[in-house]
C-alpha positions in Angstrom: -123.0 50.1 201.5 -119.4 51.3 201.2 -118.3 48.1 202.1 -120.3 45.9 200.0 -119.4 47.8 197.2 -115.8 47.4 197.5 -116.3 43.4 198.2 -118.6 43.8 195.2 -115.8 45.1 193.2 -112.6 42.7 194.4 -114.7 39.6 194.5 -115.7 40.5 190.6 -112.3 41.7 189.2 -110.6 38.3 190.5 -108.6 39.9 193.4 -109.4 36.9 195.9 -109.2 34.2 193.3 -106.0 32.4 193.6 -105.7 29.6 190.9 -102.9 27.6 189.3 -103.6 29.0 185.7 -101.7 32.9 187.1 -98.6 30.9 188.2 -96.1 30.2 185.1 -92.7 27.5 184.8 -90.5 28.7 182.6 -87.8 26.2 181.7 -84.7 27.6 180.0 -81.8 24.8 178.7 -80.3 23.8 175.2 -82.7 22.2 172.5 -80.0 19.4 172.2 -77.3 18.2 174.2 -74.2 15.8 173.8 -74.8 12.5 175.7 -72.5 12.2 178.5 -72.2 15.7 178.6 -73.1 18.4 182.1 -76.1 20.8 181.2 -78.1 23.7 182.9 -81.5 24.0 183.6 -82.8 27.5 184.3 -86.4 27.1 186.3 -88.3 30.0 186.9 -92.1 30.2 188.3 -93.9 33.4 187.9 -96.6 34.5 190.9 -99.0 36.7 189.0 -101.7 35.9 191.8 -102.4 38.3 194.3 -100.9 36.9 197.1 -98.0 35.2 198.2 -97.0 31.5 197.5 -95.7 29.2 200.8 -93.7 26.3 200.9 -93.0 26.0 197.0 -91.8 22.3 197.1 -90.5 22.1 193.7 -89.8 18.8 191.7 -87.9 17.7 188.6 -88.5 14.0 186.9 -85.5 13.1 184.7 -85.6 10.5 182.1 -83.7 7.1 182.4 -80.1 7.2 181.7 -79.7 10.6 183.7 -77.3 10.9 186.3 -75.7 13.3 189.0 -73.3 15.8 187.5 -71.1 15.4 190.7 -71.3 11.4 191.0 -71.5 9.6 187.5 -72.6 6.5 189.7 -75.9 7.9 191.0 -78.5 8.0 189.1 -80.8 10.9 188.9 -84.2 10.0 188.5 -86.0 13.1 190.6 -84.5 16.2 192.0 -86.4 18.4 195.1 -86.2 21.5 196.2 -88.0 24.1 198.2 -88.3 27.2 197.1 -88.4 30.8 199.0 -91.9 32.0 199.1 -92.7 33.9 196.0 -94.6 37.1 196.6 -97.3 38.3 194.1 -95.6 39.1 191.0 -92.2 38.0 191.8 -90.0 35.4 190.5 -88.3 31.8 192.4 -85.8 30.7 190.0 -83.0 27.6 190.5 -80.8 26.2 188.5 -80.6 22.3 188.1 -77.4 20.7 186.3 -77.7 17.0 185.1 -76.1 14.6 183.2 -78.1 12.7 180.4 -77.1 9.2 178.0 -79.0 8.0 175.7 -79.0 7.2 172.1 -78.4 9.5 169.5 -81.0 11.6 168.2 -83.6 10.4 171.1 -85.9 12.8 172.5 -85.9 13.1 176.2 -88.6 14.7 178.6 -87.7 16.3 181.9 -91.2 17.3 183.8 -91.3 20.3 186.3 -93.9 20.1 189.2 -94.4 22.2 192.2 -96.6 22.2 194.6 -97.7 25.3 196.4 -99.6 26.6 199.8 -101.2 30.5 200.3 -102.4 32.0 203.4 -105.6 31.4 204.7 -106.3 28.2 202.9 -105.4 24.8 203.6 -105.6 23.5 200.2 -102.4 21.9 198.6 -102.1 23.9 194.6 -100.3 22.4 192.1 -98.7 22.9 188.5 -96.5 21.2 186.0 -94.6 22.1 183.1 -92.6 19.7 180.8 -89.3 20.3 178.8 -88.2 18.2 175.9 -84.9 18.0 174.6 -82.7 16.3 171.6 -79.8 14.1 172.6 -77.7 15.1 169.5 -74.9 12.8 169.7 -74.5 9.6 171.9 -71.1 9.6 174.2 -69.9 6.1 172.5 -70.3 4.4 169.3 -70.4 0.7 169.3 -70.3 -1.7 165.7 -70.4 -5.0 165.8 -69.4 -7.5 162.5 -69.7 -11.0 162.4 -70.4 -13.8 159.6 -74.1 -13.1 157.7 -74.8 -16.4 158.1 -73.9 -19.3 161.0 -75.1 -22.7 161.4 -76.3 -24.6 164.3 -73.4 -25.8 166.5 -70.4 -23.7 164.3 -68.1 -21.3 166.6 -68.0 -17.8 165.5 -66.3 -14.4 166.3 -67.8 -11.2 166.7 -65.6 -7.9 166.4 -66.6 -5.1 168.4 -65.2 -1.6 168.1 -66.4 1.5 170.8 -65.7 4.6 169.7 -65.9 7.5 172.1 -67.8 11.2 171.3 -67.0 12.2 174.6 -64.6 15.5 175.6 -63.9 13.5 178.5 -63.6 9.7 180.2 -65.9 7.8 180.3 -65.5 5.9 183.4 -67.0 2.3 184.7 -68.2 0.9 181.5 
């Protein structure tokens, strides 16, 4: 009867349901960014289930015209990482540094997805989160002039002027 009772009680108050909706991604960074310029990512996912998360596989999806911070060759479309198990209500946090172009005044979205494993299930959870950010000021400027107007068959010139925004070289264009 004892027993019962307190099964009764935990299976009523939620202490053996683990769900998705009691783990939280918190994604800390800048509102805006300069193009061409290295920014920070704070991730942090929250265990407020009652038991301990396994093999956090985290992933990050960058926007095109994102590249590695330590190779401005390689692009960086998606970033992995596992994570040390998170016990219940503790904290896995990383940081993630990227490099992002694009035009100026674009919105760009970075999405955060992990998937997660407890004990005694076989079940695969998952959860995403996504993070939006302002690209305040592109790296280069280009303007182009030429004639208003050109008839079939005439030769033209164009003038084109780049301008750099950039703190630092812009390499391979």
């Amino acid at each position: 009867l004892i027993a019962s009772g307190i099964g009764a009680y935990l299976y009523f108050n939620g202490a053996n349901v683990v769900s998705p909706d009691n783990v939280d991604i918190t994604i800390n960074g800048p509102l805006s960014v300069s193009g061409g310029e290295q920014v920070s990512f704070e991730v942090q996912i929250a265990n407020e289930n009652n038991i301990e998360l396994q093999n956090v596989d985290m992933s990050v999806d960058f926007p095109s015209g994102t590249v590695d911070p330590t190779d401005s060759l390689k692009e960086l479309k998606n970033y992995r990482e596992v994570i040390p198990n998170i016990i219940p209500g503790g904290i896995g946090q990383k940081t993630i540094k990227a490099v992002l172009y694009g035009e100026e005044n674009s919105k760009r979205t970075i999405k955060v997805s992990i998937e997660y494993k407890v004990t005694g299930s076989n079940a695969t959870f998952q959860k995403e989160k996504t993070f939006d950010l302002l690209i305040s000021s592109a790296p280069l400027n280009l303007s182009v002039s030429s004639f208003k107007e050109v008839n079939s068959g005439q030769e033209f010139e164009m003038a084109i002027m780049m301008n750099s925004n950039s703190k630092e070289t812009i390499k391979n264009l």
